[in-house]
Backbone bond lengths (Angstrom), bond angles and torsions (degrees), N, CA, C in turn:
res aa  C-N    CA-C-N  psi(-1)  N-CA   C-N-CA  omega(-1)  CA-C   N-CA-C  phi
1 X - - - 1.444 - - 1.531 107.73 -
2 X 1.147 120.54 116.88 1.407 118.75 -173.56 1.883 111.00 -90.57
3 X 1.275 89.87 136.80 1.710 85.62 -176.78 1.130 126.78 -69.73
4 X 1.511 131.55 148.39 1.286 128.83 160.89 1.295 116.09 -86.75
5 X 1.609 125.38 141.14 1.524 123.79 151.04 1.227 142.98 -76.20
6 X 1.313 131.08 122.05 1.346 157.84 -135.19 1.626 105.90 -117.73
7 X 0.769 137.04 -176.00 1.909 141.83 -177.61 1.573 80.12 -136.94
8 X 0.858 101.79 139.41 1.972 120.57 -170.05 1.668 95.34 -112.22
9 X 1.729 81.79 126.69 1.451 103.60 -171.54 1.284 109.98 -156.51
10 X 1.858 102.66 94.31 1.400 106.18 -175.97 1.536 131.69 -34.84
11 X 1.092 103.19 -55.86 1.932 117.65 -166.76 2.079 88.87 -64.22
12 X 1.195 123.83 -2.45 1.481 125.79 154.78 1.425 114.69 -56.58
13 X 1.155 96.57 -68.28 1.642 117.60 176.26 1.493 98.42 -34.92
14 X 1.603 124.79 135.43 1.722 140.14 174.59 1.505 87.34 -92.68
15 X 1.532 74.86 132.56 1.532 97.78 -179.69 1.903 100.03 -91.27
16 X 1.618 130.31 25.12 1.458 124.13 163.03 1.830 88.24 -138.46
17 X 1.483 88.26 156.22 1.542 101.95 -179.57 1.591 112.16 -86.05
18 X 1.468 102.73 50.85 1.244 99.43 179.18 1.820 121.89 -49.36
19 X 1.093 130.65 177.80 1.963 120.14 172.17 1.624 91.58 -70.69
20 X 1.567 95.17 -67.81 1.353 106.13 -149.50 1.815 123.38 -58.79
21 X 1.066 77.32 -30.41 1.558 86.60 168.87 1.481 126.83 -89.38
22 X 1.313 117.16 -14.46 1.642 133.15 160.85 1.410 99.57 -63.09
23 X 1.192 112.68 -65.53 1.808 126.60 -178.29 1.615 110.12 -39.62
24 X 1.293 98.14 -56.53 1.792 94.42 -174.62 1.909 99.66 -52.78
25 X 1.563 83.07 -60.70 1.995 88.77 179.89 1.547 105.58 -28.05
26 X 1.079 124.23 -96.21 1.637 145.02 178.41 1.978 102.14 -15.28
27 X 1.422 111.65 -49.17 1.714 102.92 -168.14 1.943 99.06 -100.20
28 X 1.290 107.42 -7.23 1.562 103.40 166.19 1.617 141.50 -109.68
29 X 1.171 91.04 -14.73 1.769 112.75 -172.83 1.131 83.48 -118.45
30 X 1.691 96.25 139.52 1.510 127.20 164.19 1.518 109.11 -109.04
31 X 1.065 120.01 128.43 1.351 121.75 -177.82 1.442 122.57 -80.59
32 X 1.644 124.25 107.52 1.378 120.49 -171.40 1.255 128.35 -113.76
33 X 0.931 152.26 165.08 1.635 148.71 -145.59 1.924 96.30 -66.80
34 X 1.356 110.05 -29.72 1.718 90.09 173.67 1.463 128.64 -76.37
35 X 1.512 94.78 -2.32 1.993 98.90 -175.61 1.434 100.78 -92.83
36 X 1.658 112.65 -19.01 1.785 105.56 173.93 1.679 117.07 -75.98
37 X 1.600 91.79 -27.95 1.929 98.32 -175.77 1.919 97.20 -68.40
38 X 1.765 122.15 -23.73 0.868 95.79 -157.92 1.444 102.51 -106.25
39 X 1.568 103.76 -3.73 1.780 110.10 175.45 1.936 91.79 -64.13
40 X 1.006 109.55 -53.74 1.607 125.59 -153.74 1.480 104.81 -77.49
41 X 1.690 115.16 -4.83 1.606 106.17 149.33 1.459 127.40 -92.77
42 X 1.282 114.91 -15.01 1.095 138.06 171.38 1.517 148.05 -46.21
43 X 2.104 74.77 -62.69 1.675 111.22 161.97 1.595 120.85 -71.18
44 X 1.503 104.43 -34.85 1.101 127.25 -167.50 1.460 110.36 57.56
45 X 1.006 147.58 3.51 1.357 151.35 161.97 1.767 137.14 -69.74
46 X 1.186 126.29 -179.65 1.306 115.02 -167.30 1.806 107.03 -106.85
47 X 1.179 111.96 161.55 1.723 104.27 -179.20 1.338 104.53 -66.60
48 X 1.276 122.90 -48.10 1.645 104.47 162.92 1.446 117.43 -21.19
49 X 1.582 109.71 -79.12 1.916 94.60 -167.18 1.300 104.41 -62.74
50 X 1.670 118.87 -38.33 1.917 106.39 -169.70 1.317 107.19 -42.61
51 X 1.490 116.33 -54.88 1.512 125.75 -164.41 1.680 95.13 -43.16
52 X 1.477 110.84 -77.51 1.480 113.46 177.64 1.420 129.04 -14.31
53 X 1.829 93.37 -38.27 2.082 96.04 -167.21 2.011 74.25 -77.46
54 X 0.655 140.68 -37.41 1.716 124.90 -168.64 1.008 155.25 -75.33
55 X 1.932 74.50 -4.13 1.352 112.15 -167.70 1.854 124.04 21.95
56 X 2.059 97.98 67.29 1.298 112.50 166.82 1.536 83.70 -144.88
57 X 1.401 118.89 179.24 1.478 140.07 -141.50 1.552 98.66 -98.16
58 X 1.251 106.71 150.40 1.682 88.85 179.16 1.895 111.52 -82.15
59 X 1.069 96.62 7.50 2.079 97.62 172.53 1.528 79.78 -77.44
60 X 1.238 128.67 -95.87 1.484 142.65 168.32 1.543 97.88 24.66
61 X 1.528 106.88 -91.18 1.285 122.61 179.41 1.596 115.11 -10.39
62 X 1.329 105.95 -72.76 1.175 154.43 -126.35 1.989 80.67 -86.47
63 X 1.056 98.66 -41.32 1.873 111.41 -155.31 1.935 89.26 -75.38
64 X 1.446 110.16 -48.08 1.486 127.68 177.28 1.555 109.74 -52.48
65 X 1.332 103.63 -55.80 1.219 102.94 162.74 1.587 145.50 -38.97
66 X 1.866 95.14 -78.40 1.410 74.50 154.05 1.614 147.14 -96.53
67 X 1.797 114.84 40.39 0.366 137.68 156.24 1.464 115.42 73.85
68 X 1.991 105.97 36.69 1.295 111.40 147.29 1.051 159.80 -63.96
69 X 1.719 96.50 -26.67 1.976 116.12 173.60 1.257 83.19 -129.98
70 X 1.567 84.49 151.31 1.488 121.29 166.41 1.605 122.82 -31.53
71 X 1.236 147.18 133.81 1.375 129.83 166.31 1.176 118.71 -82.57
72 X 1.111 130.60 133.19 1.517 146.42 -173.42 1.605 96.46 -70.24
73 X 1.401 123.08 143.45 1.558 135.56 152.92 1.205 123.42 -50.62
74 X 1.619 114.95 -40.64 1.852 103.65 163.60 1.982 112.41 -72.53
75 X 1.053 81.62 -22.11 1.730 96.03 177.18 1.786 104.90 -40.92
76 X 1.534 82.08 -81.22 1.490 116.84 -169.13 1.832 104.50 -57.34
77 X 1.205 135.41 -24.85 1.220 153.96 -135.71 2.016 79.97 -109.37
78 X 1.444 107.43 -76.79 1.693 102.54 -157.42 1.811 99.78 -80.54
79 X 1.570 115.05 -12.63 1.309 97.57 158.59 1.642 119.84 -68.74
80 X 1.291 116.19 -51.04 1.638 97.50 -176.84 1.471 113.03 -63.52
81 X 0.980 133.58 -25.23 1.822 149.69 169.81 2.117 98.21 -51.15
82 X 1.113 101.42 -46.99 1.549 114.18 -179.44 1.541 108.63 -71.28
83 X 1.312 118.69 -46.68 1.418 118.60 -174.28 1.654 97.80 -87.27
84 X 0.951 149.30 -2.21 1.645 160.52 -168.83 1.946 100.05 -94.45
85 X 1.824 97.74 -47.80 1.390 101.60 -167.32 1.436 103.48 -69.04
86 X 1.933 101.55 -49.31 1.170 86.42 -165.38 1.951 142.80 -72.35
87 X 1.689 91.57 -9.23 1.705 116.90 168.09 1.219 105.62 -63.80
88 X 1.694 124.99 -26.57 1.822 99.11 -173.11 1.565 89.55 -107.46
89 X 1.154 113.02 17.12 1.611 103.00 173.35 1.573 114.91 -113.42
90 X 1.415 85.33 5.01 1.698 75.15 168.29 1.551 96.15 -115.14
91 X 1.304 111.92 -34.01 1.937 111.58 175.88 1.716 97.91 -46.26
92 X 1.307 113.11 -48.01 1.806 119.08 -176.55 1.493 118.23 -49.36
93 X 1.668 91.85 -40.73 1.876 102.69 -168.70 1.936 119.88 -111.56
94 X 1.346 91.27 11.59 1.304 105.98 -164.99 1.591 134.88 70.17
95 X 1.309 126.63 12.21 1.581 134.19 -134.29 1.248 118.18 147.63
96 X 1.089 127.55 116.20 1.538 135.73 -174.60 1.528 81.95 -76.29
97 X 1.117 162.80 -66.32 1.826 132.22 -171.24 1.162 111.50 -15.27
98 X 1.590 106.20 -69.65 1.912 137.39 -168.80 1.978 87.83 -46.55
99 X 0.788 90.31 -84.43 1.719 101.02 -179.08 1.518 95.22 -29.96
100 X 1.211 164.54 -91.67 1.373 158.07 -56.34 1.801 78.66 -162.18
101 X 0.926 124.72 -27.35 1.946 117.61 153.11 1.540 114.25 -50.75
102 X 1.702 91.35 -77.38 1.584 114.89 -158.98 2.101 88.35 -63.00
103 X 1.447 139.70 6.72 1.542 131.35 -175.33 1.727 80.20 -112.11
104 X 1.394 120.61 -28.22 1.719 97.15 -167.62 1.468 108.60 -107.33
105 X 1.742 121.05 9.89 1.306 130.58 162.10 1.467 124.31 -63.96
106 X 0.944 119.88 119.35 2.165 113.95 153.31 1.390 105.81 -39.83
107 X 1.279 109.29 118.08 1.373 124.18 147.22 0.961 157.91 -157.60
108 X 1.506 113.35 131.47 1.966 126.80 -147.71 2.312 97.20 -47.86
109 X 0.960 113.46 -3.62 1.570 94.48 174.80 1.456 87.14 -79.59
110 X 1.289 128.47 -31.47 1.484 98.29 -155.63 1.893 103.21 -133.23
111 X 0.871 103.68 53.47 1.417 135.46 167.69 1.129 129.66 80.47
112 X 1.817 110.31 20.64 1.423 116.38 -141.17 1.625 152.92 89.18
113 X 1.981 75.84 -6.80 1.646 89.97 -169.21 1.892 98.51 -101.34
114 X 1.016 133.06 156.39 0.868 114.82 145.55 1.519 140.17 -61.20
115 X 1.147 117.29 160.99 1.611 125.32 -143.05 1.898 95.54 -83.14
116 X 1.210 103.25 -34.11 1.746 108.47 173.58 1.487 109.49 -49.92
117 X 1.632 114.00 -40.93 1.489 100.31 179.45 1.646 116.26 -67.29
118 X 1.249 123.63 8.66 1.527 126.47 168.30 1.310 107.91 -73.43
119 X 1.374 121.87 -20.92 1.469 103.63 -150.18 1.646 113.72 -71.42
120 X 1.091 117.91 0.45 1.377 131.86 -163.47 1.530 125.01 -79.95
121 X 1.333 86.13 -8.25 1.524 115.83 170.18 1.381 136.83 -127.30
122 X 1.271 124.45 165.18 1.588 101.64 -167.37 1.862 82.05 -105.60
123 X 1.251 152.30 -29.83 1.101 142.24 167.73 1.695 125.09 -63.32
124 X 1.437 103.14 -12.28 1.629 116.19 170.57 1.419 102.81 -91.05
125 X 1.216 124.87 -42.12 1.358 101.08 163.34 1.633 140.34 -85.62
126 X 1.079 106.63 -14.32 1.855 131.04 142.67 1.881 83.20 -23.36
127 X 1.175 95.36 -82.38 1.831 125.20 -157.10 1.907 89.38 -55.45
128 X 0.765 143.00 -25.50 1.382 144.30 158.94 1.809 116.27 -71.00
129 X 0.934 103.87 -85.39 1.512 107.12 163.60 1.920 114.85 -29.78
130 X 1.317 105.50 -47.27 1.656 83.17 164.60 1.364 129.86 -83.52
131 X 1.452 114.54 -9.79 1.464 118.00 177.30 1.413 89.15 -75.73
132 X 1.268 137.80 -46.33 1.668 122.91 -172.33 1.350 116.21 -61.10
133 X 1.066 119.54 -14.55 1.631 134.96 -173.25 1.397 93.75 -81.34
134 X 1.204 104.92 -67.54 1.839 97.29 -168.66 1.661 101.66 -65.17
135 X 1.135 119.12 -54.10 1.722 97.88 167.31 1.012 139.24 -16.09
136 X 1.743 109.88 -48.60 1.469 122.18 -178.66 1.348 105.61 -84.47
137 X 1.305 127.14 -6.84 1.388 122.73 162.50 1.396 123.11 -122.71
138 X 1.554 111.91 40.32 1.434 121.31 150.35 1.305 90.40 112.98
139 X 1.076 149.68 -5.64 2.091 133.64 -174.90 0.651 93.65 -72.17
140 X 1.649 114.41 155.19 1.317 122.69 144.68 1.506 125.06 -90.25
141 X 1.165 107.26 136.96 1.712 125.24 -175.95 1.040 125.11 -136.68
């Protein structure tokens, strides 16, 4: 399915990792150097750790970025999943700071580890996204 190009417009982006709406993302949006400036205000972090949540190299990264090689579909797939988490986690925490605490905290939902070491997966962050859910409806997490 070849993609179409879109004018990139964050508050587009679903703030839950729904399928269906990841899916449209992934076969319609092309990802362009302004969705990394705006993943990477978000995250607030360095391409070192981003690379890590993507588990590809930070040259890799770096190449995606500025948009020398191609982006891969798992690529493109746990980045919009990443920019999805992090909009209802700051709607959840008031502030992507608050959010980017409660991702570098220990916590007993998730074995003690902090919740950032999920990101490495697209079912660890599934497993994130529902702990923010019950947050927003009273759990503790």
């Amino acid at each position: 399915m070849k993609n179409k190009e879109y004018k990139y417009d964050p508050d587009k982006i679903p703030d839950s990792v729904s399928d269906v709406e990841i899916v449209y993302y992934i076969n319609t949006v092309n990802i362009a150097s302004k969705e990394f400036k705006f993943f990477k205000k978000l995250a607030q972090k360095t391409d070192k750790i981003i690379s890590e949540w993507f588990n590809v190299s930070e040259k890799t990264f770096q190449n995606y970025k500025n948009l020398k090689t191609e982006i891969s579909l798992p690529f493109k797939e746990k980045f919009f999943l990443l920019i999805a988490l992090y909009k209802k986690g700051e709607l959840v925490f008031g502030s992507k700071e608050a959010f980017n605490t409660w991702l570098e905290t220990p916590n007993f939902q998730f074995n003690n580890l902090p919740p950032v070491d999920f990101f490495k997966s697209i079912s660890g962050i599934r497993y994130i996204e529902d702990r923010l859910t019950g947050i927003e409806y009273g759990d503790n997490a």
